[in-house]
C-alpha positions in Angstrom: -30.8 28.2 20.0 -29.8 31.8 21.1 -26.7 33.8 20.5 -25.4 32.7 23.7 -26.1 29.3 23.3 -24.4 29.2 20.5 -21.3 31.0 22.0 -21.2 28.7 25.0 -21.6 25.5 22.4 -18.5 27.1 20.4 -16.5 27.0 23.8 -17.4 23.7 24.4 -16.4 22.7 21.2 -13.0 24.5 21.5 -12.2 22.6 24.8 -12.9 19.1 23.5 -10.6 20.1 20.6 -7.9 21.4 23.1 -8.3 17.9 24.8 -8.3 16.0 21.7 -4.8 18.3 20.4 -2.7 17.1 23.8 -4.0 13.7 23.2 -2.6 13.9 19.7 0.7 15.3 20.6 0.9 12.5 23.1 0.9 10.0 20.5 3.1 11.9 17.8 6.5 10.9 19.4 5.3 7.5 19.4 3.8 7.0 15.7 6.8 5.3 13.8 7.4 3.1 16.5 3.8 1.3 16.2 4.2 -2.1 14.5 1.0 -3.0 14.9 -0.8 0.0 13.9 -2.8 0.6 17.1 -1.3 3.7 17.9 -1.8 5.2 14.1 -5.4 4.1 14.1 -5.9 5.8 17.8 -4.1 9.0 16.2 -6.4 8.9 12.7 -9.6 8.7 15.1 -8.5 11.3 17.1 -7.7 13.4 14.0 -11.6 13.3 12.6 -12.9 13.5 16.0 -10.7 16.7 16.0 -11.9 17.5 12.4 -15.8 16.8 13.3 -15.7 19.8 15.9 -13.8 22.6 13.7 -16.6 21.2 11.3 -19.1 21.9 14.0 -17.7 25.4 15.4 -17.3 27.1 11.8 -20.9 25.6 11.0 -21.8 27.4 14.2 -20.0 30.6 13.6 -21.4 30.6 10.1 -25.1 30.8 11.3 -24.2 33.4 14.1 -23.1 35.3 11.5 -26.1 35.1 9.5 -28.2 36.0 13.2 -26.4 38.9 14.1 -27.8 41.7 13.1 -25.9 45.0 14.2 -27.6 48.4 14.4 -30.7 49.9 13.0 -31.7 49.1 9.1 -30.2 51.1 6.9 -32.1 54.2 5.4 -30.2 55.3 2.6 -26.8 56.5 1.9 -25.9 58.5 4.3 -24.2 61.8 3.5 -23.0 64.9 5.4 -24.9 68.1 5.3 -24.0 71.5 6.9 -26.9 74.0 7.4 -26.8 77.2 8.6 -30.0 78.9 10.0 -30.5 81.4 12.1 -30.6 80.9 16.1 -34.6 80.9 16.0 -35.1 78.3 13.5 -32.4 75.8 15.6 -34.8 76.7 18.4 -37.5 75.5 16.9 -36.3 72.7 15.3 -35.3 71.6 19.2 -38.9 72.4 20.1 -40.4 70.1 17.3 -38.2 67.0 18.2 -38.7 67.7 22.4 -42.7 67.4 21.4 -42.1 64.1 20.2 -42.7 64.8 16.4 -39.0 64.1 15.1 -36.8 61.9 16.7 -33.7 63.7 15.9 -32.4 66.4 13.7 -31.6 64.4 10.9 -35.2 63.0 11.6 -36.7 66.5 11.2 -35.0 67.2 7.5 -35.7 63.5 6.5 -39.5 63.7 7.2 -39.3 67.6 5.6 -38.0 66.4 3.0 -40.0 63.8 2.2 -43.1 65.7 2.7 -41.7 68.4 -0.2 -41.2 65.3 -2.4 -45.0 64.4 -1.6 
């Protein structure tokens, strides 16, 4: 089951509960005046029923939660660095990454660095 799936199953979910709530609140004027019971027992099953899908949509979200993954993996820690070089340098920096051998800047000083630590 996809992402979507899931999402679409949550709001499923949510409207059977929404239908089961008015159903509920239907009854709740009439509980105290049920001498046979009916009316509590209808109300009790309508509770779990109402119970067994907030079971089902936090079990859901739970594993959606576990699923999404957001972004890239991490690296490292990630720290900010100021460098100053001269105009030429910054050119050819842009030159190395537009050829395809660094992805970004921070690409460039991550493999340069880890080719001094070689």
């Amino acid at each position: 089951m996809n992402l979507k799936e899931m999402q679409e199953l949550i709001n499923s979910c949510e409207d059977s509960k929404a239908e089961i709530l008015s159903k509920m609140n239907d009854l709740s004027p009439i509980l105290g005046s049920d001498s046979a019971g009916q009316i509590t027992q209808q109300y009790a099953s309508l509770k779990e029923e109402y119970d067994r899908y907030s079971y089902r949509i936090d079990t859901i979200r739970e594993i959606m939660d576990k699923t999404i993954k957001t972004g890239r993996p991490s690296l490292g820690i990630g720290k900010t660095v100021k460098i100053t070089l001269p105009e030429e340098e910054w050119t050819k920096i842009s030159q190395i990454i537009e050829a395809g051998q660094a992805a970004s800047v921070a690409d460039y000083f991550r493999q340069l660095h880890q080719n001094q630590c070689q």
